[in-house]
Backbone as CSV, one residue per row, in Angstrom:
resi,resn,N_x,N_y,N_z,CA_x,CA_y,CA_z,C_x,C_y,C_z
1,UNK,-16.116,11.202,-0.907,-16.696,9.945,-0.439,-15.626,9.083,0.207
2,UNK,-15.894,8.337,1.449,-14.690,7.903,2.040,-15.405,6.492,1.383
3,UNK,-13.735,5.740,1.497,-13.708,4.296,1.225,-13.051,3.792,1.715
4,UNK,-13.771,2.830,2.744,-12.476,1.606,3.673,-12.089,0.347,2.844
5,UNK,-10.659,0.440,2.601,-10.572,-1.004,1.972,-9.825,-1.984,3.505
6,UNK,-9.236,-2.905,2.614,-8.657,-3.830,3.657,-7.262,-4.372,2.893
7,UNK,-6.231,-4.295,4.023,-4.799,-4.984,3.751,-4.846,-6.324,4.574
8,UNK,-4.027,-7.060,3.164,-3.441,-8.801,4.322,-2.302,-9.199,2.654
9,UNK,-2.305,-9.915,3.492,-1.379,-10.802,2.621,-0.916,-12.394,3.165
10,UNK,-0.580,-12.892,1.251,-0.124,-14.902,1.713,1.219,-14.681,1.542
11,UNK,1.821,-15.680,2.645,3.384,-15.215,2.815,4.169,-13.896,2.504
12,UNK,3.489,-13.330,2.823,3.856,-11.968,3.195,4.176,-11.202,1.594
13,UNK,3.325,-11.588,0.697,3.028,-10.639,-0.435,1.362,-10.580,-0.614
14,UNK,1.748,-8.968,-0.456,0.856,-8.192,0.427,-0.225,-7.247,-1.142
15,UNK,-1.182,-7.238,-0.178,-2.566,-6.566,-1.024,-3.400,-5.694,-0.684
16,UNK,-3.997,-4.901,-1.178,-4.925,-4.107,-0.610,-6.539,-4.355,-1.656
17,UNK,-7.141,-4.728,-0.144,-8.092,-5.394,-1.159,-9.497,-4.307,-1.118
18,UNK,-10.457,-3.885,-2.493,-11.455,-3.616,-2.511,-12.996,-4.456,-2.124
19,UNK,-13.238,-4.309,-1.625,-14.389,-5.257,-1.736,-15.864,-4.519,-2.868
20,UNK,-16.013,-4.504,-4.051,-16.773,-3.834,-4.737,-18.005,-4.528,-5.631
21,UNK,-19.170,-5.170,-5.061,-19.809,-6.472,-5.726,-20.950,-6.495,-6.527
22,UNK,-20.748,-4.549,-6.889,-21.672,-4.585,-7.453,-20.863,-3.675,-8.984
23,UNK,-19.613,-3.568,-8.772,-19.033,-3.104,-9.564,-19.229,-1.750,-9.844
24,UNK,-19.077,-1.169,-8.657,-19.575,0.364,-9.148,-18.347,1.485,-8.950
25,UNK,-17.150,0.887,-8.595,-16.034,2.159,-7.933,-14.981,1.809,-9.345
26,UNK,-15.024,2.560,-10.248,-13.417,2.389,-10.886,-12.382,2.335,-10.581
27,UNK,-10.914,2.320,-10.358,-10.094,2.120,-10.091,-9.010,2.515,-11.025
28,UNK,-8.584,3.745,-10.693,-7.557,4.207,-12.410,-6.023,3.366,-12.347
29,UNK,-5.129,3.403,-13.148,-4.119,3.108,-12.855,-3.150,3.949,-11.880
30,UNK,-3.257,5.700,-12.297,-2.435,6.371,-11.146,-3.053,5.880,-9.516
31,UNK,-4.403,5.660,-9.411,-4.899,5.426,-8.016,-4.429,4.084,-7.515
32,UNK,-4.649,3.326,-8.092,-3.433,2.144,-7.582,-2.155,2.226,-7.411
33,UNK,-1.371,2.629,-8.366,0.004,3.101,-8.328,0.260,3.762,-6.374
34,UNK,-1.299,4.945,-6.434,-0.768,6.042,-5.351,-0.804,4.908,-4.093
35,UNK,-2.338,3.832,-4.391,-2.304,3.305,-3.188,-1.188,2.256,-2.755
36,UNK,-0.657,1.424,-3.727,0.333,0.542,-3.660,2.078,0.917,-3.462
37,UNK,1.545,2.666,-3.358,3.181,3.382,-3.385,3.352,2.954,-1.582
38,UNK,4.645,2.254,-1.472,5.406,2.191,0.026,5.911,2.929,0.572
39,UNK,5.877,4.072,-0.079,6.674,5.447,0.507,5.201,6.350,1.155
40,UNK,4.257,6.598,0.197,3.642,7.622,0.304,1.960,7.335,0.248
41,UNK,1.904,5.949,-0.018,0.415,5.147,0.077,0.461,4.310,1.131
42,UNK,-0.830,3.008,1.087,-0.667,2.132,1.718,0.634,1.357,1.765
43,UNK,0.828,0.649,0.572,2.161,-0.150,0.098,1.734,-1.540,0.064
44,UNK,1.392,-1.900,-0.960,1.400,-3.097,-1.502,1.942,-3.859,-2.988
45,UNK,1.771,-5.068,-2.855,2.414,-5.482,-4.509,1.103,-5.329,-5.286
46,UNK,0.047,-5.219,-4.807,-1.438,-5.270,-5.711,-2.412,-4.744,-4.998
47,UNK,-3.450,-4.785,-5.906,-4.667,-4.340,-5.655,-5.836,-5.377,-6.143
48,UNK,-6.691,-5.755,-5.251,-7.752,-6.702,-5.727,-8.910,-5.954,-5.365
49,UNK,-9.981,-5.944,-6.571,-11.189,-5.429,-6.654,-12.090,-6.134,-6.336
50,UNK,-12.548,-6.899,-5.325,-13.643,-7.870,-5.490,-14.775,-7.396,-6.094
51,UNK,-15.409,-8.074,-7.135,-16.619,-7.727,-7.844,-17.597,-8.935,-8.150
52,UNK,-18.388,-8.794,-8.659,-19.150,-10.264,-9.705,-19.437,-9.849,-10.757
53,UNK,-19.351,-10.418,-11.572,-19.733,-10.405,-12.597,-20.342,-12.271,-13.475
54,UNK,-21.625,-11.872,-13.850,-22.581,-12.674,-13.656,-22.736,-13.477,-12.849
55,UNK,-23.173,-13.307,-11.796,-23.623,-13.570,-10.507,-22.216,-14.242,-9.619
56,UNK,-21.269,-14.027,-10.370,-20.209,-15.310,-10.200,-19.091,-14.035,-9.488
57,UNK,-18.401,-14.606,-8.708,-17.334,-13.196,-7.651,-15.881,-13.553,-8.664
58,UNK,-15.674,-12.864,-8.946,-14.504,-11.631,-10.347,-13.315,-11.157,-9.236
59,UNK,-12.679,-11.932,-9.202,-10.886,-11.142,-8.877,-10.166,-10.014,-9.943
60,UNK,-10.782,-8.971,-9.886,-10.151,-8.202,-10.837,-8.867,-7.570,-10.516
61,UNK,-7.510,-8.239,-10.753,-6.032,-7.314,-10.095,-5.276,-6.616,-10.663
62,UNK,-4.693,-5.888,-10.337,-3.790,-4.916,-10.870,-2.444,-5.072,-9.833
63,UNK,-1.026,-5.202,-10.432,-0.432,-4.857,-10.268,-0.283,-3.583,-9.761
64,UNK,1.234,-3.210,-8.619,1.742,-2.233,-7.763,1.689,-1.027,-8.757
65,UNK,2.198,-1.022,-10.178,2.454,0.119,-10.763,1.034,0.412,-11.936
66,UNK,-0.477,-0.459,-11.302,-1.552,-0.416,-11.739,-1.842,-1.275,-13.027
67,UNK,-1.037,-1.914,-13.797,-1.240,-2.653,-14.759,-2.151,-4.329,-14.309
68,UNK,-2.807,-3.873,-15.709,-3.484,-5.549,-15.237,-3.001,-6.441,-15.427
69,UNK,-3.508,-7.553,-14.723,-2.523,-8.787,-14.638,-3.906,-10.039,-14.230
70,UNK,-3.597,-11.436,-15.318,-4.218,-12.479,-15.287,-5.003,-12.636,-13.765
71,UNK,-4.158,-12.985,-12.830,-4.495,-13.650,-11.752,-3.044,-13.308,-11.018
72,UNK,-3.107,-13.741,-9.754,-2.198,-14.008,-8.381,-2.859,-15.202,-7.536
73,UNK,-1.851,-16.227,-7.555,-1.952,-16.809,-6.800,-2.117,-17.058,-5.297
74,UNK,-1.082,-15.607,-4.431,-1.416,-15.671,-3.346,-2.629,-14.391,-2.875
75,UNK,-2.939,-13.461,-3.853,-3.708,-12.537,-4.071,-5.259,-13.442,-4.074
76,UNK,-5.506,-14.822,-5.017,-6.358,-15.214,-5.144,-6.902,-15.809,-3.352
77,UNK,-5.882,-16.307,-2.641,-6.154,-16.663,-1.745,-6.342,-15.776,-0.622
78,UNK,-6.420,-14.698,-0.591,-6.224,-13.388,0.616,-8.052,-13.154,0.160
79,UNK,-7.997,-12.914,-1.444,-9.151,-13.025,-1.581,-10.485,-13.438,-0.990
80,UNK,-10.095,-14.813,-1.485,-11.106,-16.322,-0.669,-11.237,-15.865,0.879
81,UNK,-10.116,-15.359,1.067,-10.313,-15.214,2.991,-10.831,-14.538,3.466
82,UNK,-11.167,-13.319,2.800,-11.855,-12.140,2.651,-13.541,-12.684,3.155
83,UNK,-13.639,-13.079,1.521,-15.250,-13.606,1.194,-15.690,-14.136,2.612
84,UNK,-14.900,-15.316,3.352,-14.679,-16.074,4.424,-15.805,-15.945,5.784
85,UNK,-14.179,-14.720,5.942,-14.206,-14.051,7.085,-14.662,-13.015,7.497
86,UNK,-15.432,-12.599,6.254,-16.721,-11.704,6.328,-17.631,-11.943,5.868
87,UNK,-18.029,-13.540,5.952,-19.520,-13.914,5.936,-19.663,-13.959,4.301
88,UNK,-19.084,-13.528,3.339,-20.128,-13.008,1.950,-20.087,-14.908,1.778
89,UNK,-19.637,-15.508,2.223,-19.005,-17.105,1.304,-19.315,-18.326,3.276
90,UNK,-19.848,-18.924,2.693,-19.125,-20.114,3.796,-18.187,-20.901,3.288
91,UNK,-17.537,-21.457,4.411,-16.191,-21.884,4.376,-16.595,-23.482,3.385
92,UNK,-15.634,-23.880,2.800,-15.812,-25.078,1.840,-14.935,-24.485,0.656
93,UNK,-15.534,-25.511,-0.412,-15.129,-25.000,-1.637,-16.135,-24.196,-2.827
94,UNK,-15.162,-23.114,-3.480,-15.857,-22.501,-3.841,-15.304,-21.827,-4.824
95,UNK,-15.840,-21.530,-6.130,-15.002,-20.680,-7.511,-14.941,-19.485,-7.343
96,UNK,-13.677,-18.895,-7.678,-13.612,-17.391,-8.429,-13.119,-17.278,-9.547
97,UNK,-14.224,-16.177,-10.443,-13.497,-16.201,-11.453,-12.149,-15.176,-11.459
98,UNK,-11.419,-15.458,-12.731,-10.390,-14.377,-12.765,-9.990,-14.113,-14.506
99,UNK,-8.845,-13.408,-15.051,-9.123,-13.314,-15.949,-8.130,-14.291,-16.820
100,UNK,-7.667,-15.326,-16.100,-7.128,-16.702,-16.279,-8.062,-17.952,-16.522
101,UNK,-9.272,-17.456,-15.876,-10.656,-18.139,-16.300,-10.506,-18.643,-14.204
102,UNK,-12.052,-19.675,-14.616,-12.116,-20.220,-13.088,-11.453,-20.936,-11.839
103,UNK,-11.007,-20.619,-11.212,-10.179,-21.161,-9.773,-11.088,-21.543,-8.734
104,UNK,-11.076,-22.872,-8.321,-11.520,-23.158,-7.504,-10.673,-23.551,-6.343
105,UNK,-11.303,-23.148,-5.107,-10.542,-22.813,-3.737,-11.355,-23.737,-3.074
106,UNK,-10.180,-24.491,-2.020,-10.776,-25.113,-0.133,-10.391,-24.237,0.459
107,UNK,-11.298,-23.414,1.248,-11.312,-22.598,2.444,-11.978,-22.768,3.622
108,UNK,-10.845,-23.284,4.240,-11.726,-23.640,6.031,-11.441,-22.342,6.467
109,UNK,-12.733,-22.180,7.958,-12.448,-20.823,8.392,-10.987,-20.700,9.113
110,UNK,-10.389,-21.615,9.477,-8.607,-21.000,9.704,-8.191,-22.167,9.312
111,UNK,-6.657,-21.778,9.002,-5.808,-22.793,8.078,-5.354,-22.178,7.172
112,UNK,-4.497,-22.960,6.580,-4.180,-23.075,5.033,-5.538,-22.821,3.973
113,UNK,-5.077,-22.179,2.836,-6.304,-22.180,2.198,-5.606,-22.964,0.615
114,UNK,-6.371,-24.080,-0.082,-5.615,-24.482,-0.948,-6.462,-23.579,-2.447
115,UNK,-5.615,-23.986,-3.728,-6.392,-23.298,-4.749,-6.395,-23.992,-6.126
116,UNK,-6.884,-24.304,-6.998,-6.511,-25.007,-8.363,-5.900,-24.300,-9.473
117,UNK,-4.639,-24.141,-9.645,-4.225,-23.379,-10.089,-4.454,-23.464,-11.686
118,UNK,-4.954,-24.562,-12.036,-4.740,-24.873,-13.461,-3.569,-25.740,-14.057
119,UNK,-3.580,-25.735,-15.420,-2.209,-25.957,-16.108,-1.564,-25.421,-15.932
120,UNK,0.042,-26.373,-15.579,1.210,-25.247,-16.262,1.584,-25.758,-17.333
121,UNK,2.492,-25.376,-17.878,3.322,-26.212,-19.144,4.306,-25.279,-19.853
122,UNK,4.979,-25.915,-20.111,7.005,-25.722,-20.782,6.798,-25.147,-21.923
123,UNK,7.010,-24.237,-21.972,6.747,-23.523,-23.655,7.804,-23.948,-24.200
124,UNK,8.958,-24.777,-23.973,10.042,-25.217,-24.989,10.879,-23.966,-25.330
125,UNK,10.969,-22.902,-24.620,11.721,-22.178,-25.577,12.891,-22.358,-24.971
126,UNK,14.160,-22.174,-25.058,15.595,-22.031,-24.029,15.551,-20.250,-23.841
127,UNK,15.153,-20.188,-22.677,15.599,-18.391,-22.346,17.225,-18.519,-21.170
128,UNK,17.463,-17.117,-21.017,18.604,-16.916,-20.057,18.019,-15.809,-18.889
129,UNK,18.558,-15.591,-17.947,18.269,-14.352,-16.765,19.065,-13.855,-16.624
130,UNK,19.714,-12.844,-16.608,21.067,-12.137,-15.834,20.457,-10.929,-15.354
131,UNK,22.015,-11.346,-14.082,21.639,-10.290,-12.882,22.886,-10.629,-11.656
132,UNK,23.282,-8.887,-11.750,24.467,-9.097,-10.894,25.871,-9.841,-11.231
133,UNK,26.059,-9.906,-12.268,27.388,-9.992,-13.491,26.949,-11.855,-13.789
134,UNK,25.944,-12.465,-13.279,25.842,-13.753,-13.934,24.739,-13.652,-14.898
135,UNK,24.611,-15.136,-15.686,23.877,-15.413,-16.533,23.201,-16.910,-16.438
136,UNK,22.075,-17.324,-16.302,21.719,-18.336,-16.046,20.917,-18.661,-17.181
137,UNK,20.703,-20.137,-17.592,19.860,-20.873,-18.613,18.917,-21.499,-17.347
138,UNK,17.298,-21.105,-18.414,16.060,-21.709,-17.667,15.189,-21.638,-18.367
139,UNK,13.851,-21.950,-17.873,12.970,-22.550,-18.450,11.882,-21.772,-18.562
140,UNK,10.913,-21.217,-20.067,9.932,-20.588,-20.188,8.424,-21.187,-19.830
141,UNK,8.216,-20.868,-18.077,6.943,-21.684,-17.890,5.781,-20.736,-18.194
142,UNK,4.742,-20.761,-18.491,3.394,-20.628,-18.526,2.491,-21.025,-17.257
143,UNK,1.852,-19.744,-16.431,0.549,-20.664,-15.618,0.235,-19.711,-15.480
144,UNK,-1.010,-19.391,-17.115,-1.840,-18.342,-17.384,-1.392,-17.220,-17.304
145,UNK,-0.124,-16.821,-16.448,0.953,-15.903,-16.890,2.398,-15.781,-16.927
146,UNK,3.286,-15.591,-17.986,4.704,-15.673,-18.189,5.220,-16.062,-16.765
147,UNK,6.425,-16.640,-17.208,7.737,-16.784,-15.958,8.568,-17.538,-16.659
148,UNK,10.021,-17.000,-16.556,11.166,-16.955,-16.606,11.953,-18.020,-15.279
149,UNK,12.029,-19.236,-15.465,12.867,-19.852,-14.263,14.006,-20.319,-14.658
150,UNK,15.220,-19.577,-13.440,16.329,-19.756,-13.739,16.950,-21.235,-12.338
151,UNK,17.461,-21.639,-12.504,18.371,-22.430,-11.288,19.832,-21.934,-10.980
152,UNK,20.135,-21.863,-9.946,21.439,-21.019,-9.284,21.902,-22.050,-8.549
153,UNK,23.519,-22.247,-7.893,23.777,-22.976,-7.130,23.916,-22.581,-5.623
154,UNK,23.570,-21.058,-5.459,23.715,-20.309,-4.779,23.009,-19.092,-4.217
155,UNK,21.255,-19.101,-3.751,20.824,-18.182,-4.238,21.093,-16.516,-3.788
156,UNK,22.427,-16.802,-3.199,23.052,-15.592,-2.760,23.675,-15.182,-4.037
157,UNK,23.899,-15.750,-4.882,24.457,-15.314,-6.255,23.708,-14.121,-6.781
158,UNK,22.374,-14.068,-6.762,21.355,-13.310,-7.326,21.935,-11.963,-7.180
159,UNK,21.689,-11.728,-5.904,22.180,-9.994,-5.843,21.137,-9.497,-5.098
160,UNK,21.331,-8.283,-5.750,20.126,-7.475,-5.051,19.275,-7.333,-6.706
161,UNK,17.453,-7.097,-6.430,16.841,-7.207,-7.473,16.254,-6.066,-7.706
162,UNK,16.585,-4.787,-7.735,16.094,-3.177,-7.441,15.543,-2.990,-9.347
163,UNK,16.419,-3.491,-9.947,15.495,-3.571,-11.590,15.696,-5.063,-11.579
164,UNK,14.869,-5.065,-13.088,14.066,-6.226,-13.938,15.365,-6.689,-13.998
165,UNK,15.723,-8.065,-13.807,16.642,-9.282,-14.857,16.173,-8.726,-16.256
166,UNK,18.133,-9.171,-16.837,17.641,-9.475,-18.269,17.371,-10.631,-18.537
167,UNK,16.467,-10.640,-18.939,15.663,-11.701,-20.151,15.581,-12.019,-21.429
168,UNK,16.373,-12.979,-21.893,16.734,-12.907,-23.133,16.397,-14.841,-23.893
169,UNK,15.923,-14.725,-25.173,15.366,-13.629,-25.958,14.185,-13.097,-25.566
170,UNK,14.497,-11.415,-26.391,13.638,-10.534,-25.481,12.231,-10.653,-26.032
171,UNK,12.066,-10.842,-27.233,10.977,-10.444,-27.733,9.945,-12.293,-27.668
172,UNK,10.554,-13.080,-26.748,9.701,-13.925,-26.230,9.052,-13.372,-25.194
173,UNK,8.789,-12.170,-24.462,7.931,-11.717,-23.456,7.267,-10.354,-23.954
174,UNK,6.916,-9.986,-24.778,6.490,-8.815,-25.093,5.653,-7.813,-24.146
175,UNK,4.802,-8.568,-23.486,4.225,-7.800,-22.375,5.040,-7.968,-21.084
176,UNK,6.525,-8.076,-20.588,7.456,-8.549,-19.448,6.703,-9.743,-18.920
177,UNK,7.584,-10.323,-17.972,7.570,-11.503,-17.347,8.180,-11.253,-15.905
178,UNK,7.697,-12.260,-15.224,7.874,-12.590,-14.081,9.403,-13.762,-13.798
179,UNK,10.143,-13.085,-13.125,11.033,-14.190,-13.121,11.721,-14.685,-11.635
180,UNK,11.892,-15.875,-11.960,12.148,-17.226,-10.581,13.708,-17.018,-10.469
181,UNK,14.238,-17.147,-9.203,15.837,-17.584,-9.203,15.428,-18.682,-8.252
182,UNK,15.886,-19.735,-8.233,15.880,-20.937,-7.752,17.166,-22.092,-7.351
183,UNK,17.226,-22.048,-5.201,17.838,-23.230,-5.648,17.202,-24.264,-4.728
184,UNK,17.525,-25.384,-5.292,16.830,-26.565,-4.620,17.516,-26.842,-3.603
185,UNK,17.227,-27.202,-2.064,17.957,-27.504,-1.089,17.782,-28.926,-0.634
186,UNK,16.921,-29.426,-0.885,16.715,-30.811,-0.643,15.656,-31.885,-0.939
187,UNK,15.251,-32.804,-0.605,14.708,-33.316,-1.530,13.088,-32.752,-2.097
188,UNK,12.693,-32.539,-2.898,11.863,-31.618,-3.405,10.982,-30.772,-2.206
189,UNK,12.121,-29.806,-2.178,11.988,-28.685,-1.243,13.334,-27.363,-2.049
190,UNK,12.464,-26.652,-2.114,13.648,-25.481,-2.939,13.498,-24.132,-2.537
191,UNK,14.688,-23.147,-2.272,14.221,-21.675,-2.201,14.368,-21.284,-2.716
192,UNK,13.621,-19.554,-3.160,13.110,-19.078,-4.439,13.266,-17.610,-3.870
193,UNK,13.589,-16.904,-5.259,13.633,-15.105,-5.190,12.735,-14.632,-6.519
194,UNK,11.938,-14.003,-6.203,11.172,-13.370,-7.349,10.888,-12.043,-7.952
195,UNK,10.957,-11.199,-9.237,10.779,-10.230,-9.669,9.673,-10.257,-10.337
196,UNK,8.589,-9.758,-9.615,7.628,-9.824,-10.735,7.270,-8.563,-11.883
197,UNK,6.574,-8.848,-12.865,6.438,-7.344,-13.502,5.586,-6.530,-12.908
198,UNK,5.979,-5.385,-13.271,4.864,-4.510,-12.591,5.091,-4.328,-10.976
199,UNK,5.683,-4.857,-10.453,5.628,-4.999,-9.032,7.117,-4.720,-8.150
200,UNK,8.338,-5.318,-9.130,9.233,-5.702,-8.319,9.578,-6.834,-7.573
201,UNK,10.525,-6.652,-6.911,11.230,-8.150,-6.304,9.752,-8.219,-5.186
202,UNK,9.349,-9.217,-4.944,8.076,-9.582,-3.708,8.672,-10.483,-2.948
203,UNK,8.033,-10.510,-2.172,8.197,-11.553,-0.898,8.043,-13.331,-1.286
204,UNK,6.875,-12.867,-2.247,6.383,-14.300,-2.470,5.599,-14.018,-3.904
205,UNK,5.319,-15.321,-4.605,4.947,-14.990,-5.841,4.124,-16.765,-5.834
206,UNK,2.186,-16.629,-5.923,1.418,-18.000,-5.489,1.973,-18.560,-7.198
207,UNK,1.688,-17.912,-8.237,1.588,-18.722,-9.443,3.115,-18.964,-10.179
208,UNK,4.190,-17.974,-9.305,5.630,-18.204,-9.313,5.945,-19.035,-8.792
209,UNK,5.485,-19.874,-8.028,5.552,-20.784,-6.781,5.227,-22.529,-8.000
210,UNK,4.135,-22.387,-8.149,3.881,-23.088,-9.317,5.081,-23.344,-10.089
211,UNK,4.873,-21.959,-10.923,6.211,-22.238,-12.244,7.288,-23.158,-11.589
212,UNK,8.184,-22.806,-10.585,9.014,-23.539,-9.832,8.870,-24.223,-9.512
213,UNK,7.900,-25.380,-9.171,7.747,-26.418,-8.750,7.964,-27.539,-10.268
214,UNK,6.970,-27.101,-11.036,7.288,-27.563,-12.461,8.617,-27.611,-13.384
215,UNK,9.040,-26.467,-13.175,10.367,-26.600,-13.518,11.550,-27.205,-12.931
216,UNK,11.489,-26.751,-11.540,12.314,-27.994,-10.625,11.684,-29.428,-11.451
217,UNK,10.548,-29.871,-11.391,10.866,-31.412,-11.937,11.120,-31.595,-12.901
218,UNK,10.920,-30.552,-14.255,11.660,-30.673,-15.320,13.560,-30.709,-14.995
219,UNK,13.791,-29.610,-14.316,15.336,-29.642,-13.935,15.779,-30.976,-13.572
220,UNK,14.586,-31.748,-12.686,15.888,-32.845,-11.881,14.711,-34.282,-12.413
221,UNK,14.899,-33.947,-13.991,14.044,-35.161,-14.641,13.238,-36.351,-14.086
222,UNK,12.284,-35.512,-13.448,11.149,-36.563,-12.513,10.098,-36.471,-13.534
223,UNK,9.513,-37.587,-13.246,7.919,-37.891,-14.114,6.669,-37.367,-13.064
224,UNK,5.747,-36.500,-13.508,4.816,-35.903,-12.807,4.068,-37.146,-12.246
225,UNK,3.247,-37.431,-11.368,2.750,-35.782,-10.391,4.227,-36.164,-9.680
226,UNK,4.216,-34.750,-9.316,5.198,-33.998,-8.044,4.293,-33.390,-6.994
227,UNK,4.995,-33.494,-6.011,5.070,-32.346,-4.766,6.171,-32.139,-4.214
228,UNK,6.029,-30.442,-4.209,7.227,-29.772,-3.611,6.963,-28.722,-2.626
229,UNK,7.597,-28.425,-1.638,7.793,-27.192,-0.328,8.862,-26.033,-1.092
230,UNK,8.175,-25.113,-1.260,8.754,-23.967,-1.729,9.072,-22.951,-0.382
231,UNK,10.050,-22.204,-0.180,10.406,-21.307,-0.051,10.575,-19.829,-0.035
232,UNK,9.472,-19.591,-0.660,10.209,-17.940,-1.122,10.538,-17.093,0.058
233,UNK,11.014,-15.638,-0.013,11.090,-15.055,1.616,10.262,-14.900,2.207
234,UNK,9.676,-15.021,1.864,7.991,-14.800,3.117,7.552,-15.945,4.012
235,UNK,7.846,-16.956,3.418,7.286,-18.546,4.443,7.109,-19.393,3.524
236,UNK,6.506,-19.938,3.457,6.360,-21.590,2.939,5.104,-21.853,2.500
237,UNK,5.033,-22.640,1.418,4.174,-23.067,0.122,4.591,-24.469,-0.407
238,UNK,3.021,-25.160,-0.446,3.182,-26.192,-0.786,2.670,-26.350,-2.489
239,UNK,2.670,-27.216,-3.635,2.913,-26.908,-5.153,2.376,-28.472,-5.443
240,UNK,1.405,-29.159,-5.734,1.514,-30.575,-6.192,1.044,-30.334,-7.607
241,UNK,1.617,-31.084,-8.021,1.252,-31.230,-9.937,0.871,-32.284,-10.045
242,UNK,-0.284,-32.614,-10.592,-0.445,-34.132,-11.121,-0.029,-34.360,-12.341
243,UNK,-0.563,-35.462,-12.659,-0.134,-36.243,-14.000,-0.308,-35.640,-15.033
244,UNK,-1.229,-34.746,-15.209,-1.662,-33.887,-16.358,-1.098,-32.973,-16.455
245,UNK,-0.464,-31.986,-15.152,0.129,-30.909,-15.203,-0.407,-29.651,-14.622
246,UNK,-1.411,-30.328,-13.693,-2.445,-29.200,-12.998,-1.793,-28.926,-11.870
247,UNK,-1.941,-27.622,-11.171,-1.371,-27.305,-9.929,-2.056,-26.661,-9.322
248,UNK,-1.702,-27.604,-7.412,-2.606,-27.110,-6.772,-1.541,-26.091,-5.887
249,UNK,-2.003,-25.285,-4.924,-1.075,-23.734,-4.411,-1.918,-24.255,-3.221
250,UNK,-0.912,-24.277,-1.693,-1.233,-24.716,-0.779,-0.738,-23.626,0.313
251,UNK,-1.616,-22.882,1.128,-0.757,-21.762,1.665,-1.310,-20.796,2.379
252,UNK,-0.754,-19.954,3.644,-1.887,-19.463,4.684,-2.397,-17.549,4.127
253,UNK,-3.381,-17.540,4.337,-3.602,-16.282,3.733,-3.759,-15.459,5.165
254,UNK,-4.109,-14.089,5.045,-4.125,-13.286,6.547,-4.494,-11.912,5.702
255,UNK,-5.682,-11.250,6.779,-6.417,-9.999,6.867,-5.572,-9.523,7.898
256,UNK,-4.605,-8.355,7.544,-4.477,-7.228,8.529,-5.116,-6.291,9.160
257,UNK,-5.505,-5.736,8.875,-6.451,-4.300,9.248,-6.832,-3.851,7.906
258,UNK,-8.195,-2.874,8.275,-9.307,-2.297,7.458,-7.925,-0.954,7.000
259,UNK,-8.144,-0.261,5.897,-7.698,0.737,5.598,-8.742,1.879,5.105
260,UNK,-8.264,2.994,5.060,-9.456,4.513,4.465,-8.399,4.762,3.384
261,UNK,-8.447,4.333,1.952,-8.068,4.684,0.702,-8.760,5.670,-0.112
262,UNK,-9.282,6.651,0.330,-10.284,7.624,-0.124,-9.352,8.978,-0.015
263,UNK,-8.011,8.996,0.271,-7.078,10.259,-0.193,-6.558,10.082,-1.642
264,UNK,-6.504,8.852,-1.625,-5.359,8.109,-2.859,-6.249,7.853,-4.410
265,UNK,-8.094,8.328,-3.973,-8.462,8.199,-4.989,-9.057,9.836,-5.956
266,UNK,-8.015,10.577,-5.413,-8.103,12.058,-5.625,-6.961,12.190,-6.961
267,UNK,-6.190,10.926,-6.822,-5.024,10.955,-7.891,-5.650,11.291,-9.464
């Protein structure tokens, strides 16, 4: 049975998306793995299943090496663009669920697409990162999934990110974490390098983007709301937190071309 999916990606961390709405195609972990392999598949950091479940449209994602994972921030928005720009949705605002619970999205038919990311908040713990003979102290954020943010004065310090940072203490992440290197360049505007789990170093990371914004204002002791211009390598992201600690993810999503993933589901 052939199956066309579709590749795009927000700031250039990239997806291959299912469109499936009635929930009928499984998706194993080796078949993601094969499709998300960059050597020998499509090549992406994820896989999004579009589905519904009770009447309501279900972001179901998996990580590059097929593991599930809460939500993606810029995954959620490639999503939305999807629905969009193929008619299933008109443009406005509109919920998806995920398994972080409900996100609600502004999606005009071109533009920026913004998203509600939810809470974040400071788990208080003191963690460290090392990588590339340094060691950095940072901050254990939460937004519906782990992250590790470190601050650098240099983000050439980092290195190259081919394995996981250590993360220490370890057994504060039991299922791995996602982790930030961060430096701030000016006034709340900062650039960012990311490892996520399951995935590897990415281009861009929507709910890493978050963590960093929050933690930058914890770092440079500001009283919320904030807004900040993030950085990561892919392009640019905007992050506002209000007073409560909610964050919104501001940022352009893009459909590449249709793909035929129907070799990769022989795995």
């Amino acid at each position: 049975m052939s199956m066309i999916a579709t590749y795009g990606h927000g700031t250039e961390n990239d997806f291959v998306l299912v469109f499936d709405p009635n929930d009928e195609h499984s998706i194993t972990t080796a078949q993601t793995a094969a499709i998300c392999n960059r050597t020998t598949g499509v090549g992406a950091d994820g896989l999004i299943r579009i589905i519904k479940r009770d009447d309501k449209w279900f972001m179901d994602y998996r990580n590059a090496d097929g593991s599930l994972a809460e939500m993606c921030g810029n995954g959620i928005r490639v999503m939305a663009r999807y629905l969009v720009e193929r008619e299933h949705v008109p443009e406005g605002i509109f919920g998806i669920n995920t398994r972080d619970g409900m996100k609600h999205l502004r999606v005009p038919l071109t533009g920026d697409i913004s998203v509600n990311m939810g809470k974040v908040s400071d788990e208080e713990i003191a963690i460290t990162a090392a990588n590339n003979g340094h060691i950095w102290n940072g901050y254990n954020i939460n937004v519906g999934n782990p992250h590790a943010v470190v601050f650098v004065d240099d983000i050439s310090q980092v290195g190259a990110l081919n394995e996981a940072p250590i993360v220490r203490p370890k057994d504060t992440y039991p299922e791995g974490v996602n982790v930030e290197f961060v430096q701030i360049t000016g006034d709340h505007e900062a650039t960012m390098r990311v490892y996520e789990r399951g995935s590897g170093e990415t281009r861009s990371c929507g709910t890493g983007t978050c963590a960093v914004a929050f933690a930058a204002s914890l770092h440079s002791k500001e009283r919320l709301p904030a807004h900040w211009v993030i950085y990561p390598p892919g392009g640019r992201l905007e992050v506002s937190i209000d007073g409560h600690s909610n964050a919104t993810l501001i940022g352009p999503a893009l459909l590449v071309k249709d793909v035929d993933i129907s070799e990769f589901l022989l795995a």
